[in-house]
C-alpha positions in Angstrom: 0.0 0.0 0.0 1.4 3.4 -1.1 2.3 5.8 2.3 1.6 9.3 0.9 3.8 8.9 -2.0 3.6 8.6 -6.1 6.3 5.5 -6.3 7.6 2.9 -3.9 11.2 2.9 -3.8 14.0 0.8 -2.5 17.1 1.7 -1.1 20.2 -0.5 -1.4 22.9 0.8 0.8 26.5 -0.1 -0.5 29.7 0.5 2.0 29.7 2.9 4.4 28.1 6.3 3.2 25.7 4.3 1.5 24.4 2.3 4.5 23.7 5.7 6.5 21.8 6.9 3.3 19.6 3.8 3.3 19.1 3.7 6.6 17.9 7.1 6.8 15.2 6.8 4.3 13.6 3.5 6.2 14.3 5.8 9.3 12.2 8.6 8.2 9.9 7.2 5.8 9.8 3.5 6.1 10.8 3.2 2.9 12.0 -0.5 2.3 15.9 -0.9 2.7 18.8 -3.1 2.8 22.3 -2.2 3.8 25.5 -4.0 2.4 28.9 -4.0 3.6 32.8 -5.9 3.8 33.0 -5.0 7.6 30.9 -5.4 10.3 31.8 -2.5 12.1 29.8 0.0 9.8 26.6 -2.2 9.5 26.4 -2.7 13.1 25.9 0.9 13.6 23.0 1.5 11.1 19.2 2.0 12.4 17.5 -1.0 10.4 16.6 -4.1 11.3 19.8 -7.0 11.8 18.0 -9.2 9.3 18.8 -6.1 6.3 22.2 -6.2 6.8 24.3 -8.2 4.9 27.9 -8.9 6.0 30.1 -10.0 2.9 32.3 -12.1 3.4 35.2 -10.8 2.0 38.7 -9.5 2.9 40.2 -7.9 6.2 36.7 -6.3 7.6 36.7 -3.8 4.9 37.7 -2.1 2.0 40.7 0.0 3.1 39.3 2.6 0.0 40.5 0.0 -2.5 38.3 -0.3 -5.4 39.7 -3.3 -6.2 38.4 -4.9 -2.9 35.0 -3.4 -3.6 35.1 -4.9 -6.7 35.6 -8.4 -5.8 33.8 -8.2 -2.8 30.6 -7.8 -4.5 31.6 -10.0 -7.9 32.3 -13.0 -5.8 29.1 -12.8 -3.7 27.2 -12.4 -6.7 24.8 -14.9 -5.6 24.6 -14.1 -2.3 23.7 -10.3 -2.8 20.5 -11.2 -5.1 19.2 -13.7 -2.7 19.2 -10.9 0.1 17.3 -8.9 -2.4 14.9 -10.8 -3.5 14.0 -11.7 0.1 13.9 -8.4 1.7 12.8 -6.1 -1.4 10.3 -7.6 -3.2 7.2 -6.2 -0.8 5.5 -3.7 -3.7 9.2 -2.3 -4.3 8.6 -0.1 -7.9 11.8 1.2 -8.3 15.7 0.6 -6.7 17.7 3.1 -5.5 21.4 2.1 -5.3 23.6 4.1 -2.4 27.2 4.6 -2.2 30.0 6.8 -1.6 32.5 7.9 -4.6 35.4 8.1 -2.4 35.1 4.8 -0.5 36.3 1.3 -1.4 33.7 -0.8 -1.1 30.6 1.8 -2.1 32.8 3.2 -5.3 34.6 -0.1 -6.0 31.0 -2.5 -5.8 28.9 -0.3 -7.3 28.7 -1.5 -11.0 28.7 -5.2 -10.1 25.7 -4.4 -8.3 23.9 -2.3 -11.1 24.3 -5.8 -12.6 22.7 -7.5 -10.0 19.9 -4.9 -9.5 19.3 -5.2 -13.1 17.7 -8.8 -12.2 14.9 -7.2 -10.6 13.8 -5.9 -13.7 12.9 -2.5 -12.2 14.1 0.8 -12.8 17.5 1.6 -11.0 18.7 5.3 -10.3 21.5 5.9 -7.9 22.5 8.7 -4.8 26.4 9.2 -4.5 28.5 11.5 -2.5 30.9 13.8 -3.6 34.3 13.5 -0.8 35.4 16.1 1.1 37.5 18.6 0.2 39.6 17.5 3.4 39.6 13.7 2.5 42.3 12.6 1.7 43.8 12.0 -2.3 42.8 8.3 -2.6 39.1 9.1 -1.8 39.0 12.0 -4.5 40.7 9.4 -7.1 38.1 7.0 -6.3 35.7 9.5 -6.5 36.9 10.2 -10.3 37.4 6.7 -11.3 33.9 5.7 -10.2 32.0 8.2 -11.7 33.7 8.2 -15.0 32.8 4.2 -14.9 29.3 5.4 -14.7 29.2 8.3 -17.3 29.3 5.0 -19.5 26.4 2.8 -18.6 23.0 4.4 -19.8 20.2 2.9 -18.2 20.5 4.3 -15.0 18.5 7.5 -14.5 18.2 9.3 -12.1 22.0 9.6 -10.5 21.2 12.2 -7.4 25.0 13.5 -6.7 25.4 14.4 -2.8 28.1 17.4 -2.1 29.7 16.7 1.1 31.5 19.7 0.9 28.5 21.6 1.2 27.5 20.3 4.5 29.8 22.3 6.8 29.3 25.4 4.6 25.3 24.8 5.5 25.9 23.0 9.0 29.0 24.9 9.7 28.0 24.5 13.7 27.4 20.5 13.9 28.9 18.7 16.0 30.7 15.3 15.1 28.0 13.1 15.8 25.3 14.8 13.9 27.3 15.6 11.0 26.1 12.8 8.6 22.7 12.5 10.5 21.8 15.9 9.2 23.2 15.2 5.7 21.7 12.4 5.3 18.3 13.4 6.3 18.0 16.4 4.6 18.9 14.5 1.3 16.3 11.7 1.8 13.9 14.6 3.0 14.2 16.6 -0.5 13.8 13.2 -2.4 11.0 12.0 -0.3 9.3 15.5 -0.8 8.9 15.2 -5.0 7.4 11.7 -4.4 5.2 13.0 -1.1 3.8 15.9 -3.4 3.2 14.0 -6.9 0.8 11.6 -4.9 -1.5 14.9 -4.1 -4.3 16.6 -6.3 -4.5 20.4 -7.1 -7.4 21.8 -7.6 -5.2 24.1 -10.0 -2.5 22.0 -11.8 -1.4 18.8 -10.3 2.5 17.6 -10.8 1.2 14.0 -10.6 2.5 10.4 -10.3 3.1 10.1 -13.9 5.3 14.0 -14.6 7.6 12.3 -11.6 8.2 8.9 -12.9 9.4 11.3 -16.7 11.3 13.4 -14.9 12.7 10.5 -12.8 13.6 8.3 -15.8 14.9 11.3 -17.8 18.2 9.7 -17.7 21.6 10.9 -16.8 21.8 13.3 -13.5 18.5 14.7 -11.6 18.9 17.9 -9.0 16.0 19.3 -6.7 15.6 21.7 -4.3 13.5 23.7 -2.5 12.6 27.7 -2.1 10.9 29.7 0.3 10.1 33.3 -0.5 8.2 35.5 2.2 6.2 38.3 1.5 5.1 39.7 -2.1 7.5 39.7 -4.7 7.3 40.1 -8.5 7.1 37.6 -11.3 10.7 38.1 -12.1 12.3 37.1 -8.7 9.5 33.7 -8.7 11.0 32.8 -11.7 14.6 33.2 -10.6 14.1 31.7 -7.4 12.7 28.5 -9.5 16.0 28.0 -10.7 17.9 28.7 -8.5 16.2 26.7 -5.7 18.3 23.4 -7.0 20.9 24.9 -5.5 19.8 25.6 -1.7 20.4 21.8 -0.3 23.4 19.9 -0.4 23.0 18.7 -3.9 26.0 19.2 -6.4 26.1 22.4 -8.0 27.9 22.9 -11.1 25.5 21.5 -13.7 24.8 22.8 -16.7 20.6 23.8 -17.1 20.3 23.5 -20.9 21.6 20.0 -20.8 18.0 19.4 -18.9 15.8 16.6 -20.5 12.7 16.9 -18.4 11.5 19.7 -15.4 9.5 19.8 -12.8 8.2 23.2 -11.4 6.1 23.0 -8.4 4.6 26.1 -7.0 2.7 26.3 -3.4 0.6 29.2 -1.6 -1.6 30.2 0.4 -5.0 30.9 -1.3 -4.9 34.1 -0.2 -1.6 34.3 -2.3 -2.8 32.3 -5.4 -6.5 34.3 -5.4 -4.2 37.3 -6.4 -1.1 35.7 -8.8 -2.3 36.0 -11.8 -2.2 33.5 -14.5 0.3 35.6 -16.7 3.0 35.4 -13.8 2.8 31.7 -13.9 3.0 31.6 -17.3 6.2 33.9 -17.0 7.6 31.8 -14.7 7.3 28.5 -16.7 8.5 30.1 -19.7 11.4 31.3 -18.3 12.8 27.7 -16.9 11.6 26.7 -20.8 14.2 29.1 -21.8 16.8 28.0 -19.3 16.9 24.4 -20.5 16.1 25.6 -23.9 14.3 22.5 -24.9 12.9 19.9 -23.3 9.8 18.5 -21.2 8.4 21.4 -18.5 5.8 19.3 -15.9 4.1 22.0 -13.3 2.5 22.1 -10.4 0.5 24.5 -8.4 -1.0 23.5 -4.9 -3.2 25.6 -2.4 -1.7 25.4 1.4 -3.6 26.7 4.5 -2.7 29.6 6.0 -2.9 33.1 5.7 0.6 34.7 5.3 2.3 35.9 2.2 4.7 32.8 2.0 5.4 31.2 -1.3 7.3 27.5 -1.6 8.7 26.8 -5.1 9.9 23.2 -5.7 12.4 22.4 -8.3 13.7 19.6 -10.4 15.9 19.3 -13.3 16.6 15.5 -14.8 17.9 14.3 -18.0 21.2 16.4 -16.9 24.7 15.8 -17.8 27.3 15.2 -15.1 28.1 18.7 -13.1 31.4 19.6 -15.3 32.4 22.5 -13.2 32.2 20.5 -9.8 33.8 17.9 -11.3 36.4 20.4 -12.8 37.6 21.6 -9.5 37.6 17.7 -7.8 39.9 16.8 -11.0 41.9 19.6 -10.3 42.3 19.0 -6.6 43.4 15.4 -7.3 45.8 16.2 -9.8 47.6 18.6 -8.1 47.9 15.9 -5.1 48.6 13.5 -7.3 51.3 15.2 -8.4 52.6 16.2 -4.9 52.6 12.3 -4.0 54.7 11.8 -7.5 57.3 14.4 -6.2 57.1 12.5 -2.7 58.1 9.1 -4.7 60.5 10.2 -7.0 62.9 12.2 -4.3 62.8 8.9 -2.1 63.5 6.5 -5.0 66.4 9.1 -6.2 67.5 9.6 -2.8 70.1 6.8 -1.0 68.8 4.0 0.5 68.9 4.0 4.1 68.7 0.6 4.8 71.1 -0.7 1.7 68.7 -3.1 0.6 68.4 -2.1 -3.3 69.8 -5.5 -4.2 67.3 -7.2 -1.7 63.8 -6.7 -1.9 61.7 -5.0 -5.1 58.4 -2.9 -4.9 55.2 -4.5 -4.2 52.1 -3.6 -6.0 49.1 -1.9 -4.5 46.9 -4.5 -6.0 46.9 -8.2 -7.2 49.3 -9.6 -5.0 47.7 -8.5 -2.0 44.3 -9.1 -3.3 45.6 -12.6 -3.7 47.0 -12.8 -0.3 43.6 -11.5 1.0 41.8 -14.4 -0.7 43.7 -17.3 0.2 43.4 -16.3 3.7 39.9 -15.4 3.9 39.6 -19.3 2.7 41.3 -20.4 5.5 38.5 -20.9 8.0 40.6 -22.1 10.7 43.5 -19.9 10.5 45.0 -18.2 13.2 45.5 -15.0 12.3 42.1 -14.3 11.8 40.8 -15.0 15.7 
């Protein structure tokens, strides 16, 4: 049975960041959620049920930001992975969400396997990501760049919701510690949960209904939303600005390009007292304006009546169909080169500087990955091993 809202998603939460999205959407919503991970640590901390978790079994209790690890974790538990799904997300689950972080091992390195194995369901599969830090560390950001280039190649997933972390402290710049990602995360799932919430209503003006969400939603490429609030009256000019602009007041990546926009939605709510005095022309004004933005494309609206008697105005916002944020993802390529270079100067000055130790003759460099990943294995095979007690 739908709860107040136009579809009913899923939510499959992949490492870390994505577990705490997941979470948070069965926390506030009761949307239906599962939450997989390569360490115990991190699942053991989410707010769902034990029986959604899923522990792989895979490596040293973790990913240790290795996409490689990620990778495999996921591959080799192929099986495992869409037996979980099909028992815990089949209850009138219309459409899966996948949930990960870019900069993390297990969230960036896993996530295309398991595009592969949410394709199984047969259901339509969009995607919420995070963006690292701009105090993580280099390995995160080259994750980060990896990932999402891996993804700028496959094309039926649609929407891909892109979460700035960056913006968090520049919003929340007086959190504390522990309700740093609480806040991030519920304000994402808040402004997603508020598209679906609305489209499920009537207007006894212009309804932005259950089919304008599932378009814009399947619009392919990236989708950003948002939400503005204007108080008191103001002219048609400053609506229609706001209604652009409002993508950008929540912690969504900026950084996008508006004319790349398949498919909009414009939602506008007021007071009557507001709406018995707009008049029809200013709507208009508004709508054509975003049609000018994007330049082409599909424009789905929405007008609602709310009770009260103040001036207030709410305009929601949605752009999908859009190509990947180019100037966000201009400055993270930026950042990472230029620390990618600073760890290449680091390298070369100790490889052109004398051994210390004398030992060029004895011992060569080990490589970050298939070695170790073949270490990892064999032991992970040995049940009975005592370096794993």
């Amino acid at each position: 049975m739908k709860k107040n809202r136009s579809v009913e998603f899923g939510f499959i939460g992949l490492g870390q960041a994505g577990g705490r999205i997941a979470a948070e959407a069965t926390h506030l919503y009761q949307y239906q959620s599962i939450a997989i991970n390569s360490t115990n640590t991190d699942l053991e901390k989410l707010e769902i049920s034990p029986k959604k978790k899923l522990l792989l079994q895979y490596g040293l209790e973790g990913a240790g930001k290795n996409l490689s690890f990620g990778r495999r974790a996921v591959e080799e538990n192929r099986d495992v992975i869409l037996d979980f799904m099909r028992l815990h997300m089949t209850d009138g689950v219309e459409y899966s969400i996948g949930c990960y972080g870019n900069g993390g091992g297990s969230g960036g390195g896993g996530i295309v396997p398991l595009i592969s194995i949410m394709r199984q369901s047969e259901l339509p599969i969009g995607l919420i990501c995070t963006l690292p830090l701009e105090s993580e560390d280099t390995i995160a950001k080259q994750n980060c760049v990896r990932t999402l280039k891996q993804l700028d190649a496959i094309d039926d997933i649609s929407p891909i919701i892109i979460v700035d972390n960056e913006k968090i402290s520049k919003k929340y710049p007086n959190l504390s510690i522990s309700q740093f990602w609480k806040r991030a995360n519920h304000d994402v799932i808040q402004t997603f949960h508020l598209f679906n919430m609305i489209s499920s209503l009537n207007s006894e003006i212009h309804s932005y209904d259950m089919a304008d969400h599932q378009m814009v939603l399947r619009a392919g490429g990236c989708m950003t939303m948002g939400k503005a609030q204007i108080e008191g009256h103001h002219s048609k000019e400053v609506l229609a600005e706001n209604a652009k602009n409002a993508i950008s007041t929540g912690l969504l990546a900026d950084g996008f390009d508006l004319t790349t926009a398949r498919r909009v939605g414009i939602i506008l709510r007021a007071t009557k007292k507001v709406l018995d005095r707009m008049k029809a022309t200013d709507l208009d004004y508004i709508f054509n304006y975003i049609r000018d933005v994007i330049q082409a494309g599909g424009i789905y609206r929405g007008v609602y009546s709310m009770e009260g008697q103040d001036e207030r105005i709410q305009i929601y916002s949605i752009f999908g169909g859009l190509d990947f944020p180019r100037e966000r993802l201009g400055q993270l390529i930026d950042e990472t080169r230029r620390e990618v270079e600073i760890v290449s100067q680091k390298k070369k000055r100790s490889l052109d500087g004398d051994d210390p130790f004398n030992t060029d003759a004895l011992f060569d460099d080990q490589t970050d990955d298939d070695p170790l990943l073949d270490f990892i294995k064999k032991k992970t095979t040995k049940k009975k091993d005592g370096f794993w007690r």
